[in-house]
C-alpha positions, 0 to 999 in steps of 0.5 A: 500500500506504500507503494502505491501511495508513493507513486501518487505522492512523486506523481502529483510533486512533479506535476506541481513542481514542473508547473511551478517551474514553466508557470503552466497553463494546465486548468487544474494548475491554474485553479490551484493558483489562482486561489494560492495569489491571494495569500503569496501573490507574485511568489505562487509559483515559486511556491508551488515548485518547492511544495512540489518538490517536498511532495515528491521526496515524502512520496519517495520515502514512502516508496522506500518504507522509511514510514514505518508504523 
């Protein structure tokens, strides 16, 4: 269950961190920061491609069962 879990962490950090990074056109993307602009407004995509990124190494750490229960 780890596994799958992890593989859907990465998936969804890479698409937020490779959005962040292109300043993406994708209509979820666009979604998700249009309501982040009010609170970091010119940094939104700064912020989604860190976030992204940190999404990405905990799904890689699940995939590795580093969370141990």
């Amino acid at each position: 269950m780890n596994i799958s879990w992890g593989i859907l962490m990465i998936a969804i950090g890479a698409f937020l961190s490779i959005c962040g990074f292109l300043k993406s056109e994708f209509i979820i993307y666009k979604i998700l920061a249009s309501r982040s602009k009010i609170l970091w407004s010119d940094k939104v995509h700064v912020f989604y491609a860190v976030v992204g990124i940190l999404v990405a190494i905990m799904g890689i750490l699940y995939v590795f069962v580093l969370f141990k229960k």
